[in-house]
Structures are given as C-alpha cells and as structure tokens.
C-alpha positions as CSV (number, residue, x, y, z in Angstrom):
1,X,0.0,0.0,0.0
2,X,3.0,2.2,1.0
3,X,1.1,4.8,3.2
4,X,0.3,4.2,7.2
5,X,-3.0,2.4,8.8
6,X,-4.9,5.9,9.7
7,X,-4.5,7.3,6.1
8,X,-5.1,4.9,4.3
9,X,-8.2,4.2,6.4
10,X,-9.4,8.1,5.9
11,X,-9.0,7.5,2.3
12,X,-11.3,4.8,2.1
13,X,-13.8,6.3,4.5
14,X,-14.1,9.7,2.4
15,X,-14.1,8.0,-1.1
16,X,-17.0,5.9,0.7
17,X,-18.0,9.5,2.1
18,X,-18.5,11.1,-1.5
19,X,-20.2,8.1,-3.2
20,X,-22.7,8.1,-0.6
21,X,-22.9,12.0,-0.8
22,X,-23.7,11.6,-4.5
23,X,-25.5,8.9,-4.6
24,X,-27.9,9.5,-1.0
25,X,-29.1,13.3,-2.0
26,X,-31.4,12.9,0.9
27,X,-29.1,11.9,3.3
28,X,-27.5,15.1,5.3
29,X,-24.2,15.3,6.0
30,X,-24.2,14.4,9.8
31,X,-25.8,11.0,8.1
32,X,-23.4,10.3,5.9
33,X,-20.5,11.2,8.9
34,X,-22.1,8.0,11.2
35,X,-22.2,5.7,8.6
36,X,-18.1,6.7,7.8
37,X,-17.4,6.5,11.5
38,X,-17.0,9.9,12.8
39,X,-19.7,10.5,15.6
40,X,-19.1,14.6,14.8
41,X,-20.3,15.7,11.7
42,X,-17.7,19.1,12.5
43,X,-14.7,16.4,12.4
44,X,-16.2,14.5,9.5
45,X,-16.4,18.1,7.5
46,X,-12.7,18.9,8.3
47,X,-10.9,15.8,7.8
48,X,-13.4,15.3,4.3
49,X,-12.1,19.2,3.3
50,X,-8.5,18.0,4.4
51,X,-8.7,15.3,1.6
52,X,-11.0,15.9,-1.2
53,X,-9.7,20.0,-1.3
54,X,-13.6,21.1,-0.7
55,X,-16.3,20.8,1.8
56,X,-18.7,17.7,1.7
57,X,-21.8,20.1,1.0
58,X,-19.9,21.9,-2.0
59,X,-19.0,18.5,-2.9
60,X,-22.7,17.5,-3.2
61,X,-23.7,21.1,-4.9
62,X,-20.5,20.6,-7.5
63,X,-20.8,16.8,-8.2
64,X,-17.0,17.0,-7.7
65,X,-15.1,14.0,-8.8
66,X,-12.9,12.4,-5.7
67,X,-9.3,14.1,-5.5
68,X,-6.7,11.8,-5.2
69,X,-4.7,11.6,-2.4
C-alpha cells in the first residue's frame, strides 16, 4: 500500500464518504458522517475538506469528482 494504517483508512472512508454523498441526495451530511465512523459531523467536515480540497456540502452542490490523495 505504502502509506500508514490511519490514512489509508481516511482514504477509504471519504471516497466511501463522496459516493454516498452523490449517490444518498437525501441523506444530510451528519448522516453520511455516522455511517463513515465519525460520531461529529464538525470532524467529518474537516478531515473530508482535508482530503478531497472542498467541503462535503460543495462537494454534493459541485458533483466534484474524488481528489486523489
């Protein structure tokens, strides 16, 4: 894989994130945060900036492809 545990697992829960935030229009963004693991939809925002370079509600507005990490 050559990149640690914890990034590699934040990867995979925000390319899980932005499917469901594409595909789930109904679901809000606190939703989508449980079902990724992060009990704070604040924290869930931040890290999902951190990685895809824009927030998960722009994401949704922009139908932004994933950013690659």
């Amino acid at each position: 894989m050559g990149e640690p545990p914890l990034t590699y697992l934040t990867g995979w829960r925000m390319t899980l994130a932005a499917d469901l935030l594409t595909e789930r229009e109904s679901a809000t963004v606190a939703e989508v945060a449980r079902v990724v693991g992060y009990s704070d939809p604040f924290a869930f925002s931040v890290a999902f900036k951190r990685v895809r370079g824009m927030s998960p509600s722009a994401f949704r507005r922009t139908g932004a492809p994933a950013r690659s990490a």
